[in-house]
C-alpha positions as CSV (number, residue, x, y, z in Angstrom):
1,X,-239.9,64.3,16.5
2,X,-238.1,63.5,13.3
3,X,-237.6,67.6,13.7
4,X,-235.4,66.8,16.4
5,X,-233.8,64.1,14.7
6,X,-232.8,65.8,11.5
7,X,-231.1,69.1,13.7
8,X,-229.6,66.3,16.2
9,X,-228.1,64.4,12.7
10,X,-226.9,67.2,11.4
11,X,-224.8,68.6,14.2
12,X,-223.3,65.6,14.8
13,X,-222.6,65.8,11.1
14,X,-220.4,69.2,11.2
15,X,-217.8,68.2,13.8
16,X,-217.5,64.3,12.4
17,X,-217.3,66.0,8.4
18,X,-214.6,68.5,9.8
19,X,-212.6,65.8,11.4
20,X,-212.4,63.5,8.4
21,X,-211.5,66.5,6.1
22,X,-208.8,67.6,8.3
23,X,-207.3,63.8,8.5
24,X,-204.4,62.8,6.5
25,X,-207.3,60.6,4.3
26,X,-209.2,63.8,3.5
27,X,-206.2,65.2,2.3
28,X,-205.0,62.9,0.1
29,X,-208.8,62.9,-1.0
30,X,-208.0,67.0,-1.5
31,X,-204.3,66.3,-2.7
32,X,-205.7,63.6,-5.6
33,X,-208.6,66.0,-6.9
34,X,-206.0,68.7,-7.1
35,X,-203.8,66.6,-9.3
36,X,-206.6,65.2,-11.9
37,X,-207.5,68.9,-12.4
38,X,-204.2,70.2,-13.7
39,X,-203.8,67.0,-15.6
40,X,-205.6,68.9,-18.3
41,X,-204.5,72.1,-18.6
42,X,-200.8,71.0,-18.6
43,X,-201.1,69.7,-21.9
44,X,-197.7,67.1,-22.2
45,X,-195.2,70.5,-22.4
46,X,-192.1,70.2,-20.5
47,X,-193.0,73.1,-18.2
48,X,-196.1,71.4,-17.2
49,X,-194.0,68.3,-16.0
50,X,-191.7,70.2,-14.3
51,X,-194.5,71.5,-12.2
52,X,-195.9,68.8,-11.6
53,X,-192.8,67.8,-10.2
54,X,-192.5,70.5,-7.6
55,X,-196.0,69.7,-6.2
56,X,-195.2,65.6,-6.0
57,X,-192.2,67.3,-4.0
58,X,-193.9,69.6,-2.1
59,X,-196.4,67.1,-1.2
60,X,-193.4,64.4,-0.1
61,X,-191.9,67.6,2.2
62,X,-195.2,67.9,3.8
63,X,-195.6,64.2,4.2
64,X,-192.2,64.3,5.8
65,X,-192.9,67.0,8.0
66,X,-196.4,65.4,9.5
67,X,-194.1,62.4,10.2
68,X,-191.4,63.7,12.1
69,X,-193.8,65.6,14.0
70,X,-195.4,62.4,14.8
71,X,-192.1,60.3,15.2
72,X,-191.5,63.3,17.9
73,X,-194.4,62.7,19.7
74,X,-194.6,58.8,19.4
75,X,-190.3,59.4,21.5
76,X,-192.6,61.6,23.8
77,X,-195.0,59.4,24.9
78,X,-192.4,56.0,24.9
79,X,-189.9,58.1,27.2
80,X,-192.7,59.0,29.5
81,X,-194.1,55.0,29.3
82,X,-190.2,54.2,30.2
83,X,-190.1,56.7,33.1
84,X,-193.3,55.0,34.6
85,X,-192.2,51.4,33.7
86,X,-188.5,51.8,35.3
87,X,-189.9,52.5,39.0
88,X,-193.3,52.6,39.7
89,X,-192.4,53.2,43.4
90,X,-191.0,56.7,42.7
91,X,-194.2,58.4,43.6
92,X,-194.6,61.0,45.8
93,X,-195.9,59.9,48.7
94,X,-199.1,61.3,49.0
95,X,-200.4,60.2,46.1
């Protein structure tokens, strides 16, 4: 019995752990760990700024990019909830 319930547990487990490490929480998670690690080995030199500086960009230009795609498909989904809401009687008759 508890056989079962540790092999049910656990591949429930997979899916839900790839989910939350695909969400834009586990990446800032990923995005955060990244950044205390280098912390270290840039050692205060200018270089070591500057790159640090391209990846705070980089990580704004994907930002940016996850929200237009999402501002895209938020237009989507409000023309379609316009196109239902204007006449509902527009149905095809046999339907």
């Amino acid at each position: 019995m508890w056989l079962l319930v540790v092999v049910l547990l656990v591949a429930l487990m997979i899916p839900i752990t790839a989910i939350l490490l695909d969400s834009p929480l586990g990446r800032s998670v990923a995005r955060r760990l990244e950044g205390q690690g280098d912390g270290a080995v840039g050692g205060g030199s200018a270089g070591a700024g500057v790159r640090q500086l391209e990846r705070r960009v980089e990580v704004l230009e994907t930002d940016l990019e996850e929200l237009n795609r999402s501002i895209t498909g938020m237009r989507e989904e409000l023309q379609f909830v316009q196109r239902l809401l204007e006449d509902p009687r527009k149905k095809k008759p046999g339907s």
